[in-house]
C-alpha positions as CSV (number, residue, x, y, z in Angstrom):
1,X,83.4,90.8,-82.1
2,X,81.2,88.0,-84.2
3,X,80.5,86.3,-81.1
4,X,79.1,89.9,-79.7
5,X,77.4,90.2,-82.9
6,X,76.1,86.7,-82.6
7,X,75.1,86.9,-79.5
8,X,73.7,89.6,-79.9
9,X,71.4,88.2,-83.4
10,X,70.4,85.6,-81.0
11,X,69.5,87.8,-78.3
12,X,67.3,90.0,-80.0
13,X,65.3,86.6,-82.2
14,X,64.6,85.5,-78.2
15,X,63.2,88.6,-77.5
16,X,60.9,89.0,-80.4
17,X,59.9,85.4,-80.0
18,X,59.1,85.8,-76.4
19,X,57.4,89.9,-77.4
20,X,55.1,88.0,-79.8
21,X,54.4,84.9,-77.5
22,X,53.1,87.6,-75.1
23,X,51.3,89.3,-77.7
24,X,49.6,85.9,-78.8
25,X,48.7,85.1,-75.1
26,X,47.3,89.2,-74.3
27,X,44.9,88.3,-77.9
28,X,43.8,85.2,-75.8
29,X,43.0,86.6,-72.8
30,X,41.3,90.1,-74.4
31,X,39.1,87.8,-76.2
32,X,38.1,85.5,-73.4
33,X,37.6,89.2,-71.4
34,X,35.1,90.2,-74.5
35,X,33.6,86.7,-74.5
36,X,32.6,86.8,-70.8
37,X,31.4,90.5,-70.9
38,X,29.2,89.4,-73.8
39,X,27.3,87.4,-71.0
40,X,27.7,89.6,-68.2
41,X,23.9,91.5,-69.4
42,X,22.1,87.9,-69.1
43,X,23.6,87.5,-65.4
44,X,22.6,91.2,-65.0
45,X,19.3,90.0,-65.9
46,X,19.4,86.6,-64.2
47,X,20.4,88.6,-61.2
48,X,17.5,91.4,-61.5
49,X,15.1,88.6,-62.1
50,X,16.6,86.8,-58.7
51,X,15.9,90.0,-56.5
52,X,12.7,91.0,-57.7
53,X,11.2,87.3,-56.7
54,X,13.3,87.7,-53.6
55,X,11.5,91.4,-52.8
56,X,7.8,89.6,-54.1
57,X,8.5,86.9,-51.4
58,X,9.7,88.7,-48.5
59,X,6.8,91.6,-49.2
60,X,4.6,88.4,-49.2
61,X,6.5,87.1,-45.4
62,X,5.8,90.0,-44.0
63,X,2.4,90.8,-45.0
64,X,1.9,87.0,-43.3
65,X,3.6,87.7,-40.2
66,X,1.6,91.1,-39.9
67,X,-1.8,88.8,-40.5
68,X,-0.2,86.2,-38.0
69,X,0.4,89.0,-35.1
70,X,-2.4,90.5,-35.5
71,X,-4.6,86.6,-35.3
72,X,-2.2,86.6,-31.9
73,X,-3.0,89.6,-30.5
74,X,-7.1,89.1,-31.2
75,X,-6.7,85.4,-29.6
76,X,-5.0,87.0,-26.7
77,X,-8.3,88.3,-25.7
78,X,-10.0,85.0,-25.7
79,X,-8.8,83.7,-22.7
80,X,-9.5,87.0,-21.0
81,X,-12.9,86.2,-21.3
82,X,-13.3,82.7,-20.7
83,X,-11.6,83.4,-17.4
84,X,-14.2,86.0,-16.3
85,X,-17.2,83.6,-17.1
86,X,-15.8,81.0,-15.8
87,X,-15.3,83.0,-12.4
88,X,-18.7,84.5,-12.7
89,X,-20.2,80.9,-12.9
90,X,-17.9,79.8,-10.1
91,X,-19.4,83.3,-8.2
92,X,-22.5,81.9,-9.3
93,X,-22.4,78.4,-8.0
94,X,-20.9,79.1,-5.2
95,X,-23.9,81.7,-3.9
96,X,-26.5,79.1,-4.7
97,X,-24.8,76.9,-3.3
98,X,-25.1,78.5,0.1
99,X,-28.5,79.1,0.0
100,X,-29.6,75.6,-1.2
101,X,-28.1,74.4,2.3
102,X,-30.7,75.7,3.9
103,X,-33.4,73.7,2.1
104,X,-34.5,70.5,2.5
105,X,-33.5,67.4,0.3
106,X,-35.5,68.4,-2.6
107,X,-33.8,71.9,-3.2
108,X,-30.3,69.7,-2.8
109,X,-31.4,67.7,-6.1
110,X,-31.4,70.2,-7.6
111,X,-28.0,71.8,-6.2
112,X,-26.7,68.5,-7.3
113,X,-27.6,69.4,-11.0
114,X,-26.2,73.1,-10.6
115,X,-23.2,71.4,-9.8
116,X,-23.5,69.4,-12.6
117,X,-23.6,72.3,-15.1
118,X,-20.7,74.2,-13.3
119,X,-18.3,70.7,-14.0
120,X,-19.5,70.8,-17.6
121,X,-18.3,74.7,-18.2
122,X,-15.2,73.0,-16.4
123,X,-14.8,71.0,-18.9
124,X,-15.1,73.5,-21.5
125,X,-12.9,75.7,-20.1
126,X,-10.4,72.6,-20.1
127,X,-11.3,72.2,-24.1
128,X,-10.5,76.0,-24.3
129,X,-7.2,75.5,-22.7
130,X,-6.3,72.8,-25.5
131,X,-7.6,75.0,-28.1
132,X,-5.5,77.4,-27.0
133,X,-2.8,75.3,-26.9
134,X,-3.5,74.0,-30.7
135,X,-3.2,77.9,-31.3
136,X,0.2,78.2,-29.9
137,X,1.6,75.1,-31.8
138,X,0.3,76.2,-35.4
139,X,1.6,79.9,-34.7
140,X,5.2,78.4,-33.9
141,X,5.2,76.9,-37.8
142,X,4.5,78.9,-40.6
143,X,3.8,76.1,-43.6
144,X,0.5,74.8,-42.1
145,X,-0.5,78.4,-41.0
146,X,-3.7,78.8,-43.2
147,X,-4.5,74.9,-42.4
148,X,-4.5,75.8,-38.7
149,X,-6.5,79.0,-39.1
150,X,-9.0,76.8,-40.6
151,X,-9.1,74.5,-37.9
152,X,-8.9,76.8,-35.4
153,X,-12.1,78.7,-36.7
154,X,-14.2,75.3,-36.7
155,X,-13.2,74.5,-32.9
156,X,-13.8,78.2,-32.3
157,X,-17.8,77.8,-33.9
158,X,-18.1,74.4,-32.0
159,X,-16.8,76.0,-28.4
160,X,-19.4,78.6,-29.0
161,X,-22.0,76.9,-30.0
162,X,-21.2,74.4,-27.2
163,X,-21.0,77.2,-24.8
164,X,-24.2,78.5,-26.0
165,X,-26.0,74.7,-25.0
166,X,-24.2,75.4,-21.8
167,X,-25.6,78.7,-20.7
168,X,-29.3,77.8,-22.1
169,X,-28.8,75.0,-19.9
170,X,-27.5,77.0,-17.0
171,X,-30.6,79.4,-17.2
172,X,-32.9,76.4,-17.3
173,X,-31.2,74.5,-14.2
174,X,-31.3,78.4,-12.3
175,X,-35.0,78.7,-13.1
176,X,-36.0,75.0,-12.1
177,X,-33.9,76.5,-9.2
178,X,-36.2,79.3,-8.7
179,X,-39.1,77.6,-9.2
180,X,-38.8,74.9,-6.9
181,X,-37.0,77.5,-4.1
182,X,-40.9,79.3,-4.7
183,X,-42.7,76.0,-4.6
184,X,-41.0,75.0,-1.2
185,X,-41.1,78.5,-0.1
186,X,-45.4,78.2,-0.6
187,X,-45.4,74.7,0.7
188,X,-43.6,76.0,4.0
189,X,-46.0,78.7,4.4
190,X,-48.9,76.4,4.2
191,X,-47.3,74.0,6.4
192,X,-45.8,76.3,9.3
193,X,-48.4,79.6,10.0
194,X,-45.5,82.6,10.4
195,X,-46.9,85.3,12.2
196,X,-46.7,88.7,10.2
């Protein structure tokens, strides 16, 4: 019956050594538990600050993309345009070409310089095209985008202005045209009597 009792002694010393060890070890980990919710309001913060930059830069991506879509849809008209003058010149060109045949060689010279003009709006039609490829190139990136606007606004002023030499010297080659179609016309009728 001792050695019950003994064992028993011994028993009940193990468990209250292993009772407190737990206790010791649940302290521990209740205080680490308070120590990390201590910081759990700064990462609250941290993460409020986080999503409020996040919302600021996505609010500031769209508002881009909506500027960028609409510069797209705008430039999508350009070429619209350019086509139509460029086939009204062509229209143009070709009609005068038809009746300049039937004149003699000084009415070709100046056919020859129509021509002339109609290669150089071919040529900025051709600079339009490479514009408009520069315009494709800077949409598909968005870091250089207001760099590219920029650019693209200075090639736009110096198309237009070029166009604008172009069709002032269109208008004077078509009224040399005229003029020397009238002179000819006047020297014929001097030349050959038509009977009325």
């Amino acid at each position: 019956m001792k050695i019950i009792l003994f064992i028993l002694i011994i028993s009940a010393i193990v468990f209250i050594g292993i009772f407190i060890y737990v206790l010791l070890r649940l302290k521990k980990t209740i205080e680490e538990l308070d120590n990390n919710l201590s910081r759990l309001p700064n990462v609250i913060e941290n993460v409020n600050h986080v999503s409020e930059k996040l919302k600021t830069t996505i609010d500031s991506t769209n508002t881009t993309i909506n500027n960028l879509s609409e510069l797209i849809t705008q430039l999508k008209i350009l070429p619209g345009i350019i086509e139509e003058i460029g086939q009204t010149i062509k229209d143009f060109g070709s009609f005068t070409k038809g009746q300049i045949e039937v004149l003699v060689d000084k009415v070709e010279d100046i056919s020859n310089e129509t021509k002339a003009v109609i290669v150089n709006f071919q040529e900025i039609s051709n600079d339009f095209k490479e514009i408009s490829e520069k315009v494709k190139n800077s949409v598909s990136t968005l870091d250089p985008v207001v760099d590219s606007i920029s650019e693209l606004a200075n090639t736009s002023k110096l198309f237009l202005d070029s166009l604008n030499d172009q069709f002032k010297k269109l208008y004077v080659e078509v009224s040399s045209l005229t003029t020397g179609v009238i002179e000819f016309s006047r020297t014929l009728k001097k030349i050959l009597p038509f009977r009325k």
